[in-house]
C-alpha positions, 0 to 999 in steps of 0.5 A, a space after each residue: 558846677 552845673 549851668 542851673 546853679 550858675 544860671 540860679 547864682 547870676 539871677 540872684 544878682 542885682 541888676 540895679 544900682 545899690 543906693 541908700 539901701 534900695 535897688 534903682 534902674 539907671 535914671 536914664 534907664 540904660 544897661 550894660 552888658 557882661 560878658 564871661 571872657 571863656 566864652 565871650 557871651 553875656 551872662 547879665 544886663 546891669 544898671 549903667 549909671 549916669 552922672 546924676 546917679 553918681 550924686 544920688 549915690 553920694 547924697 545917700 553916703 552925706 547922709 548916713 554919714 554922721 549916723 555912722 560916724 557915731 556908732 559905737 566902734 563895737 558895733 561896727 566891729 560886730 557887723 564887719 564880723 558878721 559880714 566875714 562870717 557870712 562871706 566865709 560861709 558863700 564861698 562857693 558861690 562867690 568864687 562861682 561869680 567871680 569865675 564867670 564874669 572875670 575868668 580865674 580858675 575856680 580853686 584861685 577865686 576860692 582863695 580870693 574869698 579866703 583872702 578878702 574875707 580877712 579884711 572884714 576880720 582884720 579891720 573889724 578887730 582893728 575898729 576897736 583899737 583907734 587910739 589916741 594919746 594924752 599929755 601934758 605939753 613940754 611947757 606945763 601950761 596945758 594938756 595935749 588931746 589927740 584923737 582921730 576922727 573918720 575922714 567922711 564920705 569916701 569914693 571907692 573905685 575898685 579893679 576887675 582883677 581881684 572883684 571880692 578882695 578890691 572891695 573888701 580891701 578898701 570897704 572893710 577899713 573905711 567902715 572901720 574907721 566910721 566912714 560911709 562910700 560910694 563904690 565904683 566897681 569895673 564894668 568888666 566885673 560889676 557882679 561880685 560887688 553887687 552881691 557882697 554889698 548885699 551881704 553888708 547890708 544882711 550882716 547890718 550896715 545900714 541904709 546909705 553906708 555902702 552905695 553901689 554905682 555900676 557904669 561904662 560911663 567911668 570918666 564923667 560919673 568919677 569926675 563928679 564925684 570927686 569934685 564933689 565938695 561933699 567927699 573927703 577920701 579917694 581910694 583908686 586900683 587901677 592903671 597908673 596914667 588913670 591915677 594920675 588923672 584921678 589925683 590931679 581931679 582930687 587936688 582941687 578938692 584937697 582930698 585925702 587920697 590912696 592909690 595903688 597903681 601899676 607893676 614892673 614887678 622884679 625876681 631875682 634868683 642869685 647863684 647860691 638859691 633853692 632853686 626848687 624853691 625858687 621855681 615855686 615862687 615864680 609859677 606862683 608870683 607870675 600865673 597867679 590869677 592868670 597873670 593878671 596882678 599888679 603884684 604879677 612878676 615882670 621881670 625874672 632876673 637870674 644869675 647867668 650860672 643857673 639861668 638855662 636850669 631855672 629857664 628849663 625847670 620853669 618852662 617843664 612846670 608851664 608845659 603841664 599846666 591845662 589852659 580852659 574856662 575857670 569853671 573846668 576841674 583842673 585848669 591852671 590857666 583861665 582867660 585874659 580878661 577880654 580880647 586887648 588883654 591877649 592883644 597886648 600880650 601878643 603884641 609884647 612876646 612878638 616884639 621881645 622874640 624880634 630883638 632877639 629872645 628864645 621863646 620856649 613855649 606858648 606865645 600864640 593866643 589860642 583858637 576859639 571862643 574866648 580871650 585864652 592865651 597859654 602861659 608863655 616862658 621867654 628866655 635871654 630877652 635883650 634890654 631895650 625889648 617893651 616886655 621889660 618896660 611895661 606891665 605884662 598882665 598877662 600869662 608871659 614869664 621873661 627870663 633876663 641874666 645877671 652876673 653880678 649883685 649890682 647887675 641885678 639891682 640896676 636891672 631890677 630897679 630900673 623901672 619907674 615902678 616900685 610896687 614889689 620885688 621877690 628875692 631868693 638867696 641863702 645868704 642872710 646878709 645879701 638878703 638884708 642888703 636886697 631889703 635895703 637897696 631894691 626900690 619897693 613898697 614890698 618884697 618877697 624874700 624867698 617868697 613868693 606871694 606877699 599879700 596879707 590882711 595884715 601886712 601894709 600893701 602899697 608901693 613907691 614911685 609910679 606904684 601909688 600912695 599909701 597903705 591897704 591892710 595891716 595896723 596903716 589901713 585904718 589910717 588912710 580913713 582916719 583924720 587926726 585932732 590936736 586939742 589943748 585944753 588949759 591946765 587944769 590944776 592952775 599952773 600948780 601941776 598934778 598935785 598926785 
């Protein structure tokens, strides 16, 4: 990677918002600035939209709505292929954007291309088969009609942790279905979304169906929105205090909302498990995207009798790993995301090694221009420490003993959250028992990362509402008709 190609790619980028296919300044004419957190410099000045920016944005997706709505499901389809294509072509300098404005190395956001570009595939292929059903009513007086219909205009906010796959997740579905959006990407990572929405627009979306409007100004710019009466659908990624905020904002409104919020995420390693197998799946369920998932696990809860082993084994692979700007060959480790992200985790590694914990290695930020901080590996973390009850997001791996499999699920669902769990053991039975009796949205038993295009994401409790990907994805854009119609042979019934 040279600074030409990466000073070439963020020129390309739009510093506008992205309104009913035209590119416009902040009616106001502010900016904002974002920074790479590897260095802490800005590499962009964007748009930073005003309330009255937000409702140009939704004026545009009102009115391209029942045009879209109306375009044949093929089309669609066609064009979310397209888009694919096109994604899947720029990889390499879509990765490239990532890296710069969020930070992950760039073999990671080249994985984040493959994975998000396999929701504009998967709900193009899912745009042609919205089914309904037809029937005769129990009482054969009438024939039953169910279709479903696009739910109408919808408001996107997407996360800065995942830029391409957020957008994708919540875009390609609702397009699918025949709805229009308004995108509200984070400040922190506006770029990535700005750019795809442009590769939309080149694989044929029209004018006013996917709107882009990039803001520090979240709060005021959101609530307008929402209380618009205008919008049907609220799709939120972020923290869980901010979602319900949004849903108690969306109730007046009686929208149709989806909410993926925060983690607690549990491991749990039994006596009888792969533990080679085992440690692959932590180094890839915690240090993926620097630890900076929702999906990230919390909380490593292992059996006493190969705890120190798995603690040994884990802490020799985060020994080797290379901690440096996601752009450098061979780093593992990229920046958090800005200076509270290293804070927090300074902050939660002090406070669990004062109860009591072993800290093995890592827990100190690092010198130097940045937000870095190493992966960390905790081990024999007392209850009652704040790094088992809140979400990390950050580089920090905690060890905690179990004795018994009740232990480890009173252990492991003791949490608010319920968004995933991952399980290892050989015992088949145990790990249907674990299926049924952990607290979550999703799992991985013997696996590591359980994200997939076409696989239902979403979790319980505190973790959120409804499902992004797979065959329910479509189904949080789509609204249900019942029609009865008389009965056409007179009472007579089907004469065949």
């Amino acid at each position: 990677m040279t600074d030409t190609r990466a000073a070439e790619l963020l020129r390309r980028v739009p510093d506008t918002l992205l309104v009913a296919g035209c590119r416009q300044q902040a009616s106001d004419g502010a900016r904002f600035a974002v920074r790479d957190p590897a260095t802490g410099e800005i590499i962009k000045e964007i748009a930073d939209a005003t309330v009255a920016d937000g409702v140009t944005a939704l004026d545009a997706a009102c009115d391209a709505a029942e045009t879209w709505a109306g375009t044949p499901a093929r089309t669609r389809a066609e064009i979310l292929r397209r888009a694919f294509d096109l994604l899947t072509r720029r990889t390499d300098d879509l990765a490239l954007l990532m890296t710069l404005e969020m930070g992950k190395p760039l073999a990671e956001a080249r994985g984040e291309v493959a994975y998000g570009a396999e929701f504009l595939r998967w709900f193009g292929e899912e745009a042609v088969r919205i089914q309904g059903r037809y029937g005769a009513n129990p009482a054969g007086t009438g024939r039953m009609i169910v279709t479903q219909h696009p739910v109408g205009p919808c408001f996107l906010i997407t996360p800065w942790n995942f830029p391409l796959a957020m957008a994708t997740r919540k875009i390609a579905p609702a397009l699918a279905a025949g709805c229009t959006v308004v995108v509200k990407p984070a400040a922190l990572t506006p770029l990535t979304t700005l750019a795809f929405a442009e590769l939309l627009a080149e694989a044929g979306v029209p004018d006013g169906v996917v709107n882009v409007v990039t803001t520090t100004r979240t709060g005021p710019v959101s609530e307008r929105i929402i209380r618009d009466p205008r919008l049907r659908k609220l799709s939120f990624t972020g923290s869980t205090p901010v979602g319900q905020l949004l849903l108690r904002q969306a109730s007046d409104g009686v929208l149709r909302t989806s909410m993926e919020l925060g983690g607690n995420a549990p491991f749990v390693v039994f006596d009888d498990a792969d533990l080679a197998a085992a440690v692959d799946g932590a180094v890839a369920a915690k240090f993926r995207n620097v630890g900076q998932a929702c999906t990230a696990a919390n909380r490593f809860i292992v059996h006493s009798s190969v705890a120190e082993e798995f603690a040994r084994r884990v802490t020799e692979r985060v020994q080797a790993f290379r901690t440096g700007p996601g752009t450098d060959d061979g780093v593992t480790i990229g920046p958090l995301i800005d200076d509270r992200a290293v804070a927090k985790a300074s902050e939660l590694v002090a406070d669990a090694v004062r109860r009591g914990a072993t800290l093995r290695t890592g827990g100190k930020p690092l010198d130097g221009p940045g937000s870095f901080f190493p992966a960390t590996v905790l081990s024999d973390v007392p209850a009652g420490s704040d790094i088992l009850r809140e979400e990390i997001f950050g580089p920090v791996l905690v060890v905690v003993p179990f004795d018994t499999e009740d232990d480890a699920v009173r252990l492991a669902n003791d949490t608010e959250y319920g968004l995933v769990s991952y399980v290892y053991t050989r015992d088949l039975a145990r790990g249907q028992r674990m299926i049924e009796r952990l607290a979550t949205g999703m799992m991985g038993l013997n696996a590591g990362v359980v994200s997939d295009a076409a696989a239902p994401f979403g979790g319980w409790k505190f973790s959120g509402l409804g499902r992004e990907g797979g065959a329910e994805g479509i189904h949080e854009y789509l609204q249900t008709k019942y029609t009865l119609t008389a009965d056409p042979f007179g009472g007579e019934g089907d004469p065949r």
